[in-house]
C-alpha positions in Angstrom: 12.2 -87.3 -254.5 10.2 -84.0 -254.8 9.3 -83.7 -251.1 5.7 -84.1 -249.3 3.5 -81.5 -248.9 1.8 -84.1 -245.5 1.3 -86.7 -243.8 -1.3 -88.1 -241.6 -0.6 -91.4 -239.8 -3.4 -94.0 -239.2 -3.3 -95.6 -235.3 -2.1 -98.9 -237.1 1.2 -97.6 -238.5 -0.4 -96.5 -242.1 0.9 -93.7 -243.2 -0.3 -91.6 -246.1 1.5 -89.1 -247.7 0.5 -85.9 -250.2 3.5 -84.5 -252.7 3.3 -82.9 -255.6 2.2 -79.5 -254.5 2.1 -76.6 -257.3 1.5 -73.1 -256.1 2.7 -69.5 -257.2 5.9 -68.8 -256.0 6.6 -71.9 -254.2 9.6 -73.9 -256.2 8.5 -76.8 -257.8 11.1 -79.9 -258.4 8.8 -81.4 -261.0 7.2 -78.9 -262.5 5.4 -81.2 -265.4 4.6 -84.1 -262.9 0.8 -84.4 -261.1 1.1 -84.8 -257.8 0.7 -88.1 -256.0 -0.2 -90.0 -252.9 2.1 -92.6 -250.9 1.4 -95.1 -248.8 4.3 -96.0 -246.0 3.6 -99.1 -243.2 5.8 -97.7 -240.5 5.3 -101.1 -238.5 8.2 -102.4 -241.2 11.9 -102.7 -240.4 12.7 -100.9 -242.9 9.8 -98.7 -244.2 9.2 -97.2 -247.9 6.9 -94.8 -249.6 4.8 -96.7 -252.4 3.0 -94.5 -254.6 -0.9 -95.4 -254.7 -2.2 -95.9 -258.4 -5.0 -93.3 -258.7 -8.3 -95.0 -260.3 -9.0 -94.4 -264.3 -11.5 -91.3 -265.3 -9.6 -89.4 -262.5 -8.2 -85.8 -264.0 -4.4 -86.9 -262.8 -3.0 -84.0 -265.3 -4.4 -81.4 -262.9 -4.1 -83.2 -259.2 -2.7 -81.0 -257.5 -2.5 -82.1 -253.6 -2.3 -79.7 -250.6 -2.9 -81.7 -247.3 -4.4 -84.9 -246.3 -6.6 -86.4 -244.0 -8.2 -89.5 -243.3 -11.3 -90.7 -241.4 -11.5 -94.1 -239.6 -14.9 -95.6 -238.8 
Protein backbone atom coordinates (compact mmCIF):
# COMPACT_ATOMS: atom_id res chain seq x y z
CA UNK A 1 0.00 0.00 0.00
CA UNK A 2 2.93 2.44 0.75
CA UNK A 3 5.57 0.66 -1.35
CA UNK A 4 8.77 -1.35 -0.18
CA UNK A 5 11.88 0.04 0.43
CA UNK A 6 13.46 -4.19 -0.35
CA UNK A 7 13.34 -7.36 -0.57
CA UNK A 8 15.62 -10.19 -0.15
CA UNK A 9 14.39 -13.75 -1.12
CA UNK A 10 15.36 -16.81 0.89
CA UNK A 11 16.48 -20.12 -1.57
CA UNK A 12 13.06 -21.65 -0.31
CA UNK A 13 10.67 -19.07 -1.76
CA UNK A 14 10.60 -16.76 1.60
CA UNK A 15 10.51 -13.58 0.89
CA UNK A 16 10.91 -10.66 3.26
CA UNK A 17 10.08 -7.40 2.66
CA UNK A 18 11.21 -3.69 4.31
CA UNK A 19 8.47 -0.57 3.75
CA UNK A 20 7.96 2.12 5.59
CA UNK A 21 11.01 4.10 4.78
CA UNK A 22 11.12 7.97 6.16
CA UNK A 23 13.92 10.14 4.88
CA UNK A 24 14.28 14.00 4.09
CA UNK A 25 12.95 14.74 0.88
CA UNK A 26 11.79 11.46 -0.11
CA UNK A 27 7.62 11.48 -0.20
CA UNK A 28 6.23 9.52 2.32
CA UNK A 29 2.53 7.91 1.74
CA UNK A 30 2.14 7.34 5.48
CA UNK A 31 3.74 9.86 7.04
CA UNK A 32 2.51 8.90 10.84
CA UNK A 33 2.79 5.07 10.28
CA UNK A 34 6.23 2.95 11.55
CA UNK A 35 7.57 1.08 9.10
CA UNK A 36 7.09 -2.62 8.84
CA UNK A 37 8.30 -5.95 7.63
CA UNK A 38 6.31 -8.56 5.31
CA UNK A 39 6.67 -11.85 4.85
CA UNK A 40 5.52 -13.27 1.15
CA UNK A 41 5.91 -17.47 0.31
CA UNK A 42 6.35 -17.10 -3.39
CA UNK A 43 6.01 -21.09 -3.70
CA UNK A 44 1.95 -20.07 -3.39
CA UNK A 45 -0.40 -19.86 -6.28
CA UNK A 46 -1.37 -16.87 -5.50
CA UNK A 47 1.12 -15.17 -3.17
CA UNK A 48 0.48 -12.23 -0.47
CA UNK A 49 2.47 -9.97 1.72
CA UNK A 50 1.64 -10.65 5.54
CA UNK A 51 2.93 -8.13 7.81
CA UNK A 52 5.25 -9.78 10.66
CA UNK A 53 4.06 -8.70 14.26
CA UNK A 54 7.21 -6.98 15.79
CA UNK A 55 7.84 -8.46 19.49
CA UNK A 56 6.66 -6.10 22.64
CA UNK A 57 9.54 -3.62 24.29
CA UNK A 58 10.52 -2.99 20.65
CA UNK A 59 10.52 1.08 19.90
CA UNK A 60 7.91 0.50 16.84
CA UNK A 61 7.11 4.43 16.98
CA UNK A 62 10.62 5.14 15.55
CA UNK A 63 11.30 1.91 13.13
CA UNK A 64 12.28 3.23 10.48
CA UNK A 65 13.47 0.39 7.90
CA UNK A 66 16.03 0.97 4.99
CA UNK A 67 17.13 -2.46 3.48
CA UNK A 68 17.13 -5.98 4.54
CA UNK A 69 19.06 -8.90 4.73
CA UNK A 70 19.03 -12.24 5.96
CA UNK A 71 21.51 -14.93 6.91
CA UNK A 72 20.92 -18.67 6.53
CA UNK A 73 22.97 -21.12 8.65
Amino acid sequence: ETGSEDIDILPNGLAFISCGLKYPGLKSFAPDKPGEIFLMDLNEDNPRAVELRISRGFDLASFNPHGISTYVD
